[in-house]
C-alpha positions in Angstrom: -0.6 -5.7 10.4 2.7 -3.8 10.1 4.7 -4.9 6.6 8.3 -3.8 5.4 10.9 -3.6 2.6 14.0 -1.9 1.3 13.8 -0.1 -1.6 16.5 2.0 -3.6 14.2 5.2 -4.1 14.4 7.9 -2.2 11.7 8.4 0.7 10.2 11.6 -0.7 9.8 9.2 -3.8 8.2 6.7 -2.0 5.5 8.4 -0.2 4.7 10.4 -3.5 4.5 6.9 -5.1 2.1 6.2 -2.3 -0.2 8.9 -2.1 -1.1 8.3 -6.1 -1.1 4.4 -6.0 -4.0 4.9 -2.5 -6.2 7.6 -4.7 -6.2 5.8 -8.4 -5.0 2.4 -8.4 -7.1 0.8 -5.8 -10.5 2.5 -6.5 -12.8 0.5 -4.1 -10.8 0.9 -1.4 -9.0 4.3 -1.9 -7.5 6.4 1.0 -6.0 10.1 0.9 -3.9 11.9 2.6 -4.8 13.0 6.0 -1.2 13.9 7.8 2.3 14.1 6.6 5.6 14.9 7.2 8.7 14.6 6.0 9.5 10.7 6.8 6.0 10.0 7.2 2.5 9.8 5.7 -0.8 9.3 7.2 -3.7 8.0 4.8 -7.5 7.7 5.7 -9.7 5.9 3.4 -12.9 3.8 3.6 -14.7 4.1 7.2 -12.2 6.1 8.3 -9.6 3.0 8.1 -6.0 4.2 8.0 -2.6 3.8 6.5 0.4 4.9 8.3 3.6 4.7 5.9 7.0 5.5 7.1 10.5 5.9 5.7 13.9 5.7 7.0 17.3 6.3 4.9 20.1 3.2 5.5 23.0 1.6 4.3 21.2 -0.5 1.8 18.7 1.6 0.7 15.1 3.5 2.1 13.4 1.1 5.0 10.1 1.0 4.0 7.7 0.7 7.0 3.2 0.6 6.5 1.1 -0.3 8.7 -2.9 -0.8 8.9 -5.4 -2.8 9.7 -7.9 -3.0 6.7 -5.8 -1.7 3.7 -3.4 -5.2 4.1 -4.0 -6.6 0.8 -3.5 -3.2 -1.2 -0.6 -2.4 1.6 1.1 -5.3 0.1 0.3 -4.0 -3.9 2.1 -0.9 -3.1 5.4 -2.4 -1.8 5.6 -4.6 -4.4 5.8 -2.2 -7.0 8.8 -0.9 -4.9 12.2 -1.1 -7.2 14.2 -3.7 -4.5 17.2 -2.5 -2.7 20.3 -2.8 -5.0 21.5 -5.0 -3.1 18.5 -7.3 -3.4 17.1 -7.0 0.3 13.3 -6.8 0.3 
């Protein structure tokens, strides 16, 4: 399942936001970081499950893009501690 939202942080901020939320706040299903880049972080957690997190810079804020396919619920934890868009798009 792929999920989205605009945020007003930065991407560097959001992906480092990321990497600590996937390592302490969901212990039972934690996942680290495998690859990154940039834009773009790769997480692997429990049976070698994954977490791919991108971020792209636009006119009303940093486009927040994750997808995976058994990390859905936590997925969905981590955007919504996002700060939303100043504009209010989420």
């Amino acid at each position: 399942m792929t999920h989205e939202t605009v945020t007003s942080l930065a991407g560097a901020e959001v992906l480092a936001r990321a990497k600590k939320f996937f390592q302490e706040r969901v212990p039972s299903n934690a996942a680290f970081p495998e690859k990154e880049g940039p834009t773009w972080l790769a997480l692997r957690g429990q049976g070698g499950e994954e977490i791919a997190l991108s971020v792209a810079a636009g006119p009303d804020g940093t486009r927040v893009r994750a997808s995976t396919l058994f990390f859905d619920q936590a997925v969905g934890r981590f955007l919504s501690t996002l700060p939303a868009a100043q504009d209010g798009t989420t």
